[in-house]
Biopython code that builds the backbone (N, CA, C, O; Angstrom):
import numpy as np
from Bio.PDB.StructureBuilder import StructureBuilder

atoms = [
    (1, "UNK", "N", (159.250, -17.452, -44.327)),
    (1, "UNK", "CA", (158.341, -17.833, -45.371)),
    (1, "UNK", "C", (157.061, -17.014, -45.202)),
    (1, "UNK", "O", (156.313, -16.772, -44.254)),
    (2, "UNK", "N", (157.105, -16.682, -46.502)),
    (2, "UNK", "CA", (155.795, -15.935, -46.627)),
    (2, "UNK", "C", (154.520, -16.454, -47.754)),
    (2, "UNK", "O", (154.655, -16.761, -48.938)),
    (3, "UNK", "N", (152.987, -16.417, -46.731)),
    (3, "UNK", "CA", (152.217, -16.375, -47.951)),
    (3, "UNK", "C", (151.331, -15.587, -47.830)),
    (3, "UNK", "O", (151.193, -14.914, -46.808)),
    (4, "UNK", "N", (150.489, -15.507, -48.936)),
    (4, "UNK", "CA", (148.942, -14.794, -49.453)),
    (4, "UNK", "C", (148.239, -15.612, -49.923)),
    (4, "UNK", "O", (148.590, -16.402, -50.799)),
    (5, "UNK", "N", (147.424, -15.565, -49.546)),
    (5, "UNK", "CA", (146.084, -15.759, -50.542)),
    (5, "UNK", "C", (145.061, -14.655, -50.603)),
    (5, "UNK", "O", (144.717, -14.021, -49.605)),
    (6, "UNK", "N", (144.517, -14.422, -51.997)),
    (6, "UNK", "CA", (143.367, -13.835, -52.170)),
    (6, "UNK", "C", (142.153, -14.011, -53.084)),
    (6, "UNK", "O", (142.300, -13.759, -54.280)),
    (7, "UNK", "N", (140.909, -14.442, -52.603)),
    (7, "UNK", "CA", (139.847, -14.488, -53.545)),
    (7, "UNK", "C", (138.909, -13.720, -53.310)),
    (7, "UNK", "O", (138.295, -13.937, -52.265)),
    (8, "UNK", "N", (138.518, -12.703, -54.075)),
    (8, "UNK", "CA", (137.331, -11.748, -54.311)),
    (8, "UNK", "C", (137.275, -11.241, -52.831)),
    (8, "UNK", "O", (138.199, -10.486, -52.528)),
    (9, "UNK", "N", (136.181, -11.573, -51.670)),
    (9, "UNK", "CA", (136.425, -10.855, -50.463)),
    (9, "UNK", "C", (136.879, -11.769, -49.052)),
    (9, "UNK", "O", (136.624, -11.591, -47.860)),
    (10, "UNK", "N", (137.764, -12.953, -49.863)),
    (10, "UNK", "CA", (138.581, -13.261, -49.168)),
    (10, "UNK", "C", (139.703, -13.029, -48.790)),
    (10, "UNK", "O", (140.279, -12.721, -49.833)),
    (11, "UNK", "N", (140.577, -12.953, -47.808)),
    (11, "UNK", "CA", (142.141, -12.787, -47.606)),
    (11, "UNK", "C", (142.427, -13.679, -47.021)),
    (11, "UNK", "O", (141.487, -14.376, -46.638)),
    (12, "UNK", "N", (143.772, -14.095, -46.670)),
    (12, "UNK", "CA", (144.227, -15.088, -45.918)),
    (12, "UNK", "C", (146.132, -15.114, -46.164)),
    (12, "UNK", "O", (146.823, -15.561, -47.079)),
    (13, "UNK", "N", (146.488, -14.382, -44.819)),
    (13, "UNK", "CA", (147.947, -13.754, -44.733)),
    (13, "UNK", "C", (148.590, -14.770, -43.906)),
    (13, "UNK", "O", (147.877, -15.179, -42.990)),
    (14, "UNK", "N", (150.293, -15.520, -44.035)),
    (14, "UNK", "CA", (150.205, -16.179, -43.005)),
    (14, "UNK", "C", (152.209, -15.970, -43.505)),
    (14, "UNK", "O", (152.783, -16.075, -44.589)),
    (15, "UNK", "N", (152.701, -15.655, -42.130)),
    (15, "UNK", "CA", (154.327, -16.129, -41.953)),
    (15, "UNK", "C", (154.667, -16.995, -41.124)),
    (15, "UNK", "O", (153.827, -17.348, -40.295)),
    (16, "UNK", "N", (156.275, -17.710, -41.108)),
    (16, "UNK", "CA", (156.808, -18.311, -40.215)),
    (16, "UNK", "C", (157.749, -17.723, -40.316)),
    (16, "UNK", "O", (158.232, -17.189, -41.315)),
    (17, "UNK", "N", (158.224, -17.778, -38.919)),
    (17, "UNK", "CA", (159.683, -17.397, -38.347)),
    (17, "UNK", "C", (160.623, -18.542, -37.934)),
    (17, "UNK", "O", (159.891, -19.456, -37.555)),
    (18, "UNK", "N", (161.657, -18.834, -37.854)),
    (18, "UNK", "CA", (162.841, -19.692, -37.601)),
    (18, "UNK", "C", (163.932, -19.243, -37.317)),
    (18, "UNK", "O", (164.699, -19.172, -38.277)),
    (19, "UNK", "N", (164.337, -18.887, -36.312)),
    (19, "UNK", "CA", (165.493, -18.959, -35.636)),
    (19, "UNK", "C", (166.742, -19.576, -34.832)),
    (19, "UNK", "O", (167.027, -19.144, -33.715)),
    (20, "UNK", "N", (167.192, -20.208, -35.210)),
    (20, "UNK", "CA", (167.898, -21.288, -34.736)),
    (20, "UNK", "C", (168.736, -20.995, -33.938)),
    (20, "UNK", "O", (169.418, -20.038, -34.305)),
    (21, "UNK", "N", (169.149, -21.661, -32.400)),
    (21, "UNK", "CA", (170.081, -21.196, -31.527)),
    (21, "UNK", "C", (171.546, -21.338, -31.809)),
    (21, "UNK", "O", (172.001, -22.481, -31.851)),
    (22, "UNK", "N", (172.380, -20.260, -32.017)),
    (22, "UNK", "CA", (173.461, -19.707, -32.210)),
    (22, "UNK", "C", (174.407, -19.215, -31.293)),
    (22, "UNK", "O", (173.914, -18.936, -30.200)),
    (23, "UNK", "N", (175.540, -19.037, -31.399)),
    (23, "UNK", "CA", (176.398, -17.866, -30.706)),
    (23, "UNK", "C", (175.832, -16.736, -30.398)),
    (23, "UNK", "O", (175.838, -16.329, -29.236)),
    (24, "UNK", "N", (175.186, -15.977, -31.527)),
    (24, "UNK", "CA", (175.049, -14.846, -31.056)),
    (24, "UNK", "C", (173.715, -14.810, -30.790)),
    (24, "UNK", "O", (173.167, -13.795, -30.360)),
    (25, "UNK", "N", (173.067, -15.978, -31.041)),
    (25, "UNK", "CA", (171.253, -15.927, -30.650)),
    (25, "UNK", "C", (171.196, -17.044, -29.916)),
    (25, "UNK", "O", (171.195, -18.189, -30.368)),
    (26, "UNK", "N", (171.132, -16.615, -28.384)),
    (26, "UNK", "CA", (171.407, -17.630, -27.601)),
    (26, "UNK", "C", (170.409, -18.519, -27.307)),
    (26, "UNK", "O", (170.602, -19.609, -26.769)),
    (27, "UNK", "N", (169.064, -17.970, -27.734)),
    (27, "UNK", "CA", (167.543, -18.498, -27.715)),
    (27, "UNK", "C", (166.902, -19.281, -29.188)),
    (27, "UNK", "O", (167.353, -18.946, -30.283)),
    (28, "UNK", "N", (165.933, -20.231, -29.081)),
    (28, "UNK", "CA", (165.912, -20.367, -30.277)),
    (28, "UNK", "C", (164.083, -20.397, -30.480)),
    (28, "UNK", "O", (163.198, -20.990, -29.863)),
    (29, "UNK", "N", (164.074, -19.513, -31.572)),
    (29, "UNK", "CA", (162.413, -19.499, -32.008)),
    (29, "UNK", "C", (161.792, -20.145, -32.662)),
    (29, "UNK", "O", (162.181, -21.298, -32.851)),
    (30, "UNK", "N", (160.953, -19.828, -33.088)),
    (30, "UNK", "CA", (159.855, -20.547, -34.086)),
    (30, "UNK", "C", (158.135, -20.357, -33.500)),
    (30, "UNK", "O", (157.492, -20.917, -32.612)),
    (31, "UNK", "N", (157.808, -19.244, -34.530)),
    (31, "UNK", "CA", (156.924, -19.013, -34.411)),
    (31, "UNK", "C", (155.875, -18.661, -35.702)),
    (31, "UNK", "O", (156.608, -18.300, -36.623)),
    (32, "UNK", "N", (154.673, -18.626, -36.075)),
    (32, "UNK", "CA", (153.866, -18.346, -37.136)),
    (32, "UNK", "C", (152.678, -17.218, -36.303)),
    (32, "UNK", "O", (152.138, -17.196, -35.197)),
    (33, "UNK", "N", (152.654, -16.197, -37.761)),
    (33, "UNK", "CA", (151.127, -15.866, -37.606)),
    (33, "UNK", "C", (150.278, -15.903, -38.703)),
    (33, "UNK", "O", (150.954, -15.845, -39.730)),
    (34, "UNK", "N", (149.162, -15.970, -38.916)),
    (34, "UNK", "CA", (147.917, -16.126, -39.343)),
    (34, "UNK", "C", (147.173, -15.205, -39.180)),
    (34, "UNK", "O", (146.806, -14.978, -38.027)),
    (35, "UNK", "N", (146.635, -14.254, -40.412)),
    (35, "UNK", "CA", (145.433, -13.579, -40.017)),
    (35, "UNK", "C", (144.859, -13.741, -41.402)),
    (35, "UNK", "O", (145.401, -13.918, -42.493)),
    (36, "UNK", "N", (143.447, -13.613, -40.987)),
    (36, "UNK", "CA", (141.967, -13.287, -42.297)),
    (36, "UNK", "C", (141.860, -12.207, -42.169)),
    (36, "UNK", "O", (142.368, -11.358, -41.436)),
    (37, "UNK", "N", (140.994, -12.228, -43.098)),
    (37, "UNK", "CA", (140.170, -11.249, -43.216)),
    (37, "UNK", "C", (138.751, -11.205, -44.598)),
    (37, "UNK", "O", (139.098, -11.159, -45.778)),
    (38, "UNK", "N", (137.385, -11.225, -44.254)),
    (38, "UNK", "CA", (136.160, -11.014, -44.962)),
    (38, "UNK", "C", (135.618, -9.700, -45.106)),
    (38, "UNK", "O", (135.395, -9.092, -44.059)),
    (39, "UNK", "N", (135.340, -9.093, -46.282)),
    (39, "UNK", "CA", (134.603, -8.122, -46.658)),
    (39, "UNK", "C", (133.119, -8.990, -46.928)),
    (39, "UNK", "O", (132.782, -9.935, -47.642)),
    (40, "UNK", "N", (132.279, -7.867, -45.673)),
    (40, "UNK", "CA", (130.797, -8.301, -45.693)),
    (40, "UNK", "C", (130.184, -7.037, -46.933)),
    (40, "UNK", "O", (130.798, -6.224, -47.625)),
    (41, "UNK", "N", (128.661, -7.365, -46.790)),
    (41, "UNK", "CA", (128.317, -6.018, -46.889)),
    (41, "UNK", "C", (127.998, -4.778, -46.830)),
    (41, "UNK", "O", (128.333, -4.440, -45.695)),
    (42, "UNK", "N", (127.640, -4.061, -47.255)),
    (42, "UNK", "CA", (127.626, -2.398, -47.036)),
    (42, "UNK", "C", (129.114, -1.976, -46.469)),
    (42, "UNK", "O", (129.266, -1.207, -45.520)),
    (43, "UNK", "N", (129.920, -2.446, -47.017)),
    (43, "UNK", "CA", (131.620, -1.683, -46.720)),
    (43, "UNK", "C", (132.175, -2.537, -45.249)),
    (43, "UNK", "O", (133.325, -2.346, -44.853)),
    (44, "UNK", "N", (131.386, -3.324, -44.633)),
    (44, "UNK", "CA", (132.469, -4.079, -43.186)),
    (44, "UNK", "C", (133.126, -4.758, -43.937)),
    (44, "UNK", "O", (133.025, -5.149, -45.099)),
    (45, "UNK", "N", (134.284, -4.918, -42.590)),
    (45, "UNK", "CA", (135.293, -6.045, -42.830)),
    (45, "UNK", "C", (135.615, -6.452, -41.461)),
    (45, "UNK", "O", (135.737, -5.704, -40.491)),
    (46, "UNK", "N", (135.758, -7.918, -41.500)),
    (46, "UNK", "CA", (135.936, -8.521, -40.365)),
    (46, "UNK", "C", (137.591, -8.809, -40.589)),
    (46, "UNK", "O", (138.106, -8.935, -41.700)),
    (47, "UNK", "N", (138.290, -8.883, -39.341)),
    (47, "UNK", "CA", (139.660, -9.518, -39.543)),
    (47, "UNK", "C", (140.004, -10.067, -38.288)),
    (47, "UNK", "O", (139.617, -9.716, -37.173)),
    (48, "UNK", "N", (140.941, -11.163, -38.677)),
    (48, "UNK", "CA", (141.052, -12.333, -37.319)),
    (48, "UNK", "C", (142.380, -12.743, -37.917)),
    (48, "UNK", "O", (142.704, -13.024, -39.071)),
    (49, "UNK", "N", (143.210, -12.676, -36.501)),
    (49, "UNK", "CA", (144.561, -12.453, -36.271)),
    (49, "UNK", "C", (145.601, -13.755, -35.388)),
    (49, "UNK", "O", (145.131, -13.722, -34.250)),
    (50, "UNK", "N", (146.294, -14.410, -35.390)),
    (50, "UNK", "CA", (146.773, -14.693, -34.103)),
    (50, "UNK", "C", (148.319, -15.047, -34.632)),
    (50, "UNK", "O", (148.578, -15.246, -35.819)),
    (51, "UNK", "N", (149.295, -15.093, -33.562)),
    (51, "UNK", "CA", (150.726, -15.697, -33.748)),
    (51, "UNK", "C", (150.817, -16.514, -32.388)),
    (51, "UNK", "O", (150.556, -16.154, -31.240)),
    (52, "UNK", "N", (151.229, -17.616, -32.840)),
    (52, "UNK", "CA", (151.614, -18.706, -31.882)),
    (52, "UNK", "C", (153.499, -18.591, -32.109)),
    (52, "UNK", "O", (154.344, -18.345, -32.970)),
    (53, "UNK", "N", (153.368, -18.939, -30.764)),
    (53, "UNK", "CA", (155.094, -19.660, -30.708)),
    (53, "UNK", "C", (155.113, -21.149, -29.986)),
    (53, "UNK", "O", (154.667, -21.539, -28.907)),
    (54, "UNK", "N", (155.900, -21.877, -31.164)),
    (54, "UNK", "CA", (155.761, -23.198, -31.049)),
    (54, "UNK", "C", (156.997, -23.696, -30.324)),
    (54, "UNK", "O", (157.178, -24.908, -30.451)),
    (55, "UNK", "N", (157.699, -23.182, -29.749)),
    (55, "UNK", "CA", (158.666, -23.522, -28.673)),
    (55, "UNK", "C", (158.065, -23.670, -27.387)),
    (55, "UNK", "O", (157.992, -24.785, -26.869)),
    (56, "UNK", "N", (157.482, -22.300, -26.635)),
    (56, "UNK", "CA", (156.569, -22.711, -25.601)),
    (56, "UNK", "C", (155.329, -22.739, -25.617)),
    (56, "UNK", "O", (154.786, -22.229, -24.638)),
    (57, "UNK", "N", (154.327, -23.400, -26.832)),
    (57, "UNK", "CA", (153.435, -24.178, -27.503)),
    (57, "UNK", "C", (152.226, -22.885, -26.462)),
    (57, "UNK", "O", (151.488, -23.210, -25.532)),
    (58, "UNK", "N", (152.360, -21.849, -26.888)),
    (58, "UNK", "CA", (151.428, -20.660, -26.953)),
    (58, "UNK", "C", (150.960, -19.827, -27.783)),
    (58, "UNK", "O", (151.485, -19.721, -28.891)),
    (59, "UNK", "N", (149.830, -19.033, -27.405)),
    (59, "UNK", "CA", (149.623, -18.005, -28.271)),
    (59, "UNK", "C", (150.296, -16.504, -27.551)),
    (59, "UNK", "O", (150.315, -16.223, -26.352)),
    (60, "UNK", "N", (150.965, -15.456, -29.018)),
    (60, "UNK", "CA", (151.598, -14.526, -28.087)),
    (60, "UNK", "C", (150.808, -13.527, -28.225)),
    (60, "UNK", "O", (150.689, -12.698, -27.323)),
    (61, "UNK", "N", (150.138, -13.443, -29.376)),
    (61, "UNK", "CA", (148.877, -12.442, -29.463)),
    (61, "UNK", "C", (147.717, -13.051, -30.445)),
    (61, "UNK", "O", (147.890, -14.054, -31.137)),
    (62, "UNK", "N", (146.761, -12.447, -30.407)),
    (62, "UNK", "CA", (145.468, -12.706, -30.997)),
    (62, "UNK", "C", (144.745, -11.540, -31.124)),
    (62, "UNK", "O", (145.060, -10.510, -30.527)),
    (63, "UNK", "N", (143.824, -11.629, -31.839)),
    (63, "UNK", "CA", (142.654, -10.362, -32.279)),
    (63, "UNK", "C", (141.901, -10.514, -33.240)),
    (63, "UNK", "O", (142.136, -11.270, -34.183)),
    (64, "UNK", "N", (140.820, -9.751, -33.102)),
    (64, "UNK", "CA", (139.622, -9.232, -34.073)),
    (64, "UNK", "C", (138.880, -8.118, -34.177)),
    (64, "UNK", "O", (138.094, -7.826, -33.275)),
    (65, "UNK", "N", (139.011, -7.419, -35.180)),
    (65, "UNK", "CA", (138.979, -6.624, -35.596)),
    (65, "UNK", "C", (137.823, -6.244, -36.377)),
    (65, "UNK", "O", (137.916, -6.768, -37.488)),
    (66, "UNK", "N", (136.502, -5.372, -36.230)),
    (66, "UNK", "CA", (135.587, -5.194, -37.109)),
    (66, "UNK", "C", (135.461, -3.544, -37.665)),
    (66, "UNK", "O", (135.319, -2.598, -36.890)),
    (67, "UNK", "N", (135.524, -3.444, -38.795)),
    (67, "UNK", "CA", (136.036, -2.413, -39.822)),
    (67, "UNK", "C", (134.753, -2.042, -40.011)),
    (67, "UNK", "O", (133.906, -2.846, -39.623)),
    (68, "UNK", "N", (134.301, -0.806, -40.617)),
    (68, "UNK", "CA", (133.221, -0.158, -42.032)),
    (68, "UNK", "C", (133.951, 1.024, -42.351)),
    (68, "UNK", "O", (134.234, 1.947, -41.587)),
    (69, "UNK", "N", (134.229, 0.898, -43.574)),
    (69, "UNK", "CA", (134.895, 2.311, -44.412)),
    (69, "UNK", "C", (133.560, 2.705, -45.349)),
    (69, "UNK", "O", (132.896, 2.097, -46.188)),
    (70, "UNK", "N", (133.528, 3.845, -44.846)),
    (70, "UNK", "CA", (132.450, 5.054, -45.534)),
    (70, "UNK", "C", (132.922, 5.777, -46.103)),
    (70, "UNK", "O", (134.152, 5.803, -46.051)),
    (71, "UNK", "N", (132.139, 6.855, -47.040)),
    (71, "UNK", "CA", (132.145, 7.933, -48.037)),
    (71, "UNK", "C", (132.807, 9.295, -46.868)),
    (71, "UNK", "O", (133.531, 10.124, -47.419)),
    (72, "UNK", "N", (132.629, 9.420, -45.820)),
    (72, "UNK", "CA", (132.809, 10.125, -45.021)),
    (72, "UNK", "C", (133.459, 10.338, -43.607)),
    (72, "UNK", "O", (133.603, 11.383, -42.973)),
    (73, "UNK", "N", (133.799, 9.088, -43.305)),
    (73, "UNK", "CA", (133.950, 8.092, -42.255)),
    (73, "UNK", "C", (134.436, 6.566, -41.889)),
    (73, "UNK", "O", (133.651, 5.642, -42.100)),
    (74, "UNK", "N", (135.420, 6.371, -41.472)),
    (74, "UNK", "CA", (135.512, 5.029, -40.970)),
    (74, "UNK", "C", (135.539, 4.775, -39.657)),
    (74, "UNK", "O", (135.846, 5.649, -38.845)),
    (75, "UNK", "N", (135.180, 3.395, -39.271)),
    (75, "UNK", "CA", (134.782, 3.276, -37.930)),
    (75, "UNK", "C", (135.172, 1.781, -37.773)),
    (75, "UNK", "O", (134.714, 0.968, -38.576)),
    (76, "UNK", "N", (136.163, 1.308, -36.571)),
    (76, "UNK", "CA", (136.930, 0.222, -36.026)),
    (76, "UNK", "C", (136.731, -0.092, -34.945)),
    (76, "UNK", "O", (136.810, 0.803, -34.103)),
    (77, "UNK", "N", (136.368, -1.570, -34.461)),
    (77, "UNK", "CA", (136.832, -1.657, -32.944)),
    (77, "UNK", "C", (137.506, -3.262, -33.005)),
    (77, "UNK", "O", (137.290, -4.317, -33.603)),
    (78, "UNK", "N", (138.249, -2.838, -32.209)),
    (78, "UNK", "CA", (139.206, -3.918, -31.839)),
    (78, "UNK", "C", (139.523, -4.638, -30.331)),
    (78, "UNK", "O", (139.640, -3.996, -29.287)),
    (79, "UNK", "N", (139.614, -5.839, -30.428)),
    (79, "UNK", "CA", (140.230, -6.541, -29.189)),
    (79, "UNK", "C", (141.223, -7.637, -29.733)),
    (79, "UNK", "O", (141.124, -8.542, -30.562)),
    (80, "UNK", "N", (142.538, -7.023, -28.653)),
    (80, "UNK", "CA", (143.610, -7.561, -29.140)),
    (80, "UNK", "C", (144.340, -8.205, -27.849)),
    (80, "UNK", "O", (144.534, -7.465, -26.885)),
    (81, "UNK", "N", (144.688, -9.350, -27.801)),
    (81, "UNK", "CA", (145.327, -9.888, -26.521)),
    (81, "UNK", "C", (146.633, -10.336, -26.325)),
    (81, "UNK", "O", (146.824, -11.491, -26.703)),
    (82, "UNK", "N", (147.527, -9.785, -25.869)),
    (82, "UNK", "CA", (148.998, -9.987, -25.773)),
    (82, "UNK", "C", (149.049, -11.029, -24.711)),
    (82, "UNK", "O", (148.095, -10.847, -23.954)),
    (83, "UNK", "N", (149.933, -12.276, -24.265)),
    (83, "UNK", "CA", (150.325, -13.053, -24.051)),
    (83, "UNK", "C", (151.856, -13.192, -24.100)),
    (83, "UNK", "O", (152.435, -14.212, -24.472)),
    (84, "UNK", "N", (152.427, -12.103, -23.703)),
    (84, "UNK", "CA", (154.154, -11.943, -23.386)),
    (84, "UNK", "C", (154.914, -13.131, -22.601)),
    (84, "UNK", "O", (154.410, -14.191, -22.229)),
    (85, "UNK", "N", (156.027, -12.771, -22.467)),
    (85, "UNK", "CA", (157.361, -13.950, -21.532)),
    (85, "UNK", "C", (155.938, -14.489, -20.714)),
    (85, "UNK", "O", (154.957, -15.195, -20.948)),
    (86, "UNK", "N", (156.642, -13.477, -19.342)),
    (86, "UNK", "CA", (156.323, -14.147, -18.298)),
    (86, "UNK", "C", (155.090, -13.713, -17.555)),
    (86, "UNK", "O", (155.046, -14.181, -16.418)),
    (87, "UNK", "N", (153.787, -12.725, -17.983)),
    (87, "UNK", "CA", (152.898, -12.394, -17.630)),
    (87, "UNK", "C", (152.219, -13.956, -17.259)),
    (87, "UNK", "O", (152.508, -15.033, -17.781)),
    (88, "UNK", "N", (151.198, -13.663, -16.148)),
    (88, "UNK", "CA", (150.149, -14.600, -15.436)),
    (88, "UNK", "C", (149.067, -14.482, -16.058)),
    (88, "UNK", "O", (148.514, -15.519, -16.423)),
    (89, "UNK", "N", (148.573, -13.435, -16.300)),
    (89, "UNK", "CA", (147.210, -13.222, -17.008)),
    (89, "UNK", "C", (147.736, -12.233, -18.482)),
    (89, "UNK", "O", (148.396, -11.198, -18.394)),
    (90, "UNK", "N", (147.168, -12.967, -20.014)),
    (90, "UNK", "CA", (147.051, -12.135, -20.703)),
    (90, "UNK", "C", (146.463, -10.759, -20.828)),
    (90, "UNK", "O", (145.364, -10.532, -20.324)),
    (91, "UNK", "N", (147.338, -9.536, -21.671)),
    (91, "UNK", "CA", (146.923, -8.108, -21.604)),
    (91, "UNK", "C", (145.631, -8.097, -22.371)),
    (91, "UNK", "O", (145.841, -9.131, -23.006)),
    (92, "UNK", "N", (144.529, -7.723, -22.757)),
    (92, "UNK", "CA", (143.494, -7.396, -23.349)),
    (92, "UNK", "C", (143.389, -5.596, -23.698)),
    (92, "UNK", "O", (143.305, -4.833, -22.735)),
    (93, "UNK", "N", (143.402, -5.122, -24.908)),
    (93, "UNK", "CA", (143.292, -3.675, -25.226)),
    (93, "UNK", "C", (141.746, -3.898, -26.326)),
    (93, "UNK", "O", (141.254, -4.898, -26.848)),
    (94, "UNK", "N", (141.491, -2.937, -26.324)),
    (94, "UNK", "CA", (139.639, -2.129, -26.908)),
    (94, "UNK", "C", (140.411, -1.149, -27.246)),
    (94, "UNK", "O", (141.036, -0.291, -26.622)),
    (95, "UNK", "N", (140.253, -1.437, -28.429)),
    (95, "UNK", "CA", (140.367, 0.293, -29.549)),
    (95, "UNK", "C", (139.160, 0.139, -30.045)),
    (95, "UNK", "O", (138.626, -0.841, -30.565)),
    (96, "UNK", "N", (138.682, 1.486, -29.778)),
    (96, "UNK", "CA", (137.289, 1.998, -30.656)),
    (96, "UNK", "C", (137.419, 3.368, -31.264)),
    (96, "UNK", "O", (137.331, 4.348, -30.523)),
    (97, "UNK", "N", (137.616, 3.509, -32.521)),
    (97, "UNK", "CA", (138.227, 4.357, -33.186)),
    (97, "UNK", "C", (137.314, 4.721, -34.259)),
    (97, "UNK", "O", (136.705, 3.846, -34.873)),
    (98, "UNK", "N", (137.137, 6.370, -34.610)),
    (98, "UNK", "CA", (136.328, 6.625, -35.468)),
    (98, "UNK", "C", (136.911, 8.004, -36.620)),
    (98, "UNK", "O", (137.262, 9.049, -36.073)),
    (99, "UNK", "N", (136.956, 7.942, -37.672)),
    (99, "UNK", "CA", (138.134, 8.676, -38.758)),
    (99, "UNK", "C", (137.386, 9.715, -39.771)),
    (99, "UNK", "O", (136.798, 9.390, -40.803)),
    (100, "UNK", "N", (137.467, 10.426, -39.492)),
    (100, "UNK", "CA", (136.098, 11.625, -40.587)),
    (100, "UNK", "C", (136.992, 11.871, -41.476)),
    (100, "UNK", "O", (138.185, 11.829, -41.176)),
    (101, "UNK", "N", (136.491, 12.225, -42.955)),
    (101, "UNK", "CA", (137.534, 12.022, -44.293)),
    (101, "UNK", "C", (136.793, 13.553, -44.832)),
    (101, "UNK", "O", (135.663, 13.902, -44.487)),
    (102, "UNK", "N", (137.394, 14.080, -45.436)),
    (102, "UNK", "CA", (137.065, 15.415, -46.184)),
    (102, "UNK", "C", (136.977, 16.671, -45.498)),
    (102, "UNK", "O", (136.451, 17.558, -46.170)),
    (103, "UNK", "N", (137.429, 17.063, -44.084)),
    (103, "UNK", "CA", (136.606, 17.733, -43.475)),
    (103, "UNK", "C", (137.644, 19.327, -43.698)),
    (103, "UNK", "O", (137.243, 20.395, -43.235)),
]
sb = StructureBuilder()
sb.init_structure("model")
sb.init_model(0)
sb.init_chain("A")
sb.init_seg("    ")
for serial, (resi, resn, name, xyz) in enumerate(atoms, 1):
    if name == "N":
        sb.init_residue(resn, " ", resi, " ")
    sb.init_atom(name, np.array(xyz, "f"), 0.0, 1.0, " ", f" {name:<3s}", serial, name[0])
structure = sb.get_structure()
């Protein structure tokens, strides 16, 4: 299942997954993610992310994301946190990323 929503510089994205244990799927899932996202002003955008799995009542990733798209330039940074099987401590990644347009 899939939805959207959108109003003016709102977003709001969200799926579920269902997998039911089978023969050939010996595991069984169920999980959702959820992300926003706000357009501020002068061109940012904020976006906020996460997917839970509701079998072992966690989060498997999360993030936020702050955007500005320019006439010349865009510019991102991100922190995103993975939460896999069997890790002890969640992964944490920093993207800081910058995109020159016309050159």
């Amino acid at each position: 299942m899939i939805i959207y929503f959108n109003y003016k510089k709102f977003s709001l994205n969200g799926d579920y997954l269902l997998i039911r244990k089978t023969i050939t799927s010996p595991s069984k899932k169920e999980q959702a993610t959820i992300s926003s996202s706000i357009e501020l002003p002068d061109k940012w955008k904020v976006k906020i992310s996460t997917t839970r799995d509701f079998i072992k009542k966690r989060n498997i990733r999360r993030g936020l994301e702050i955007l500005r798209e320019g006439c010349c330039g865009d510019f991102s940074f991100s922190v995103i946190e993975n939460n896999q099987s069997e890790l002890k401590k969640p992964q944490k990644t920093f993207n800081l990323n910058f995109t020159f347009k016309n050159l």
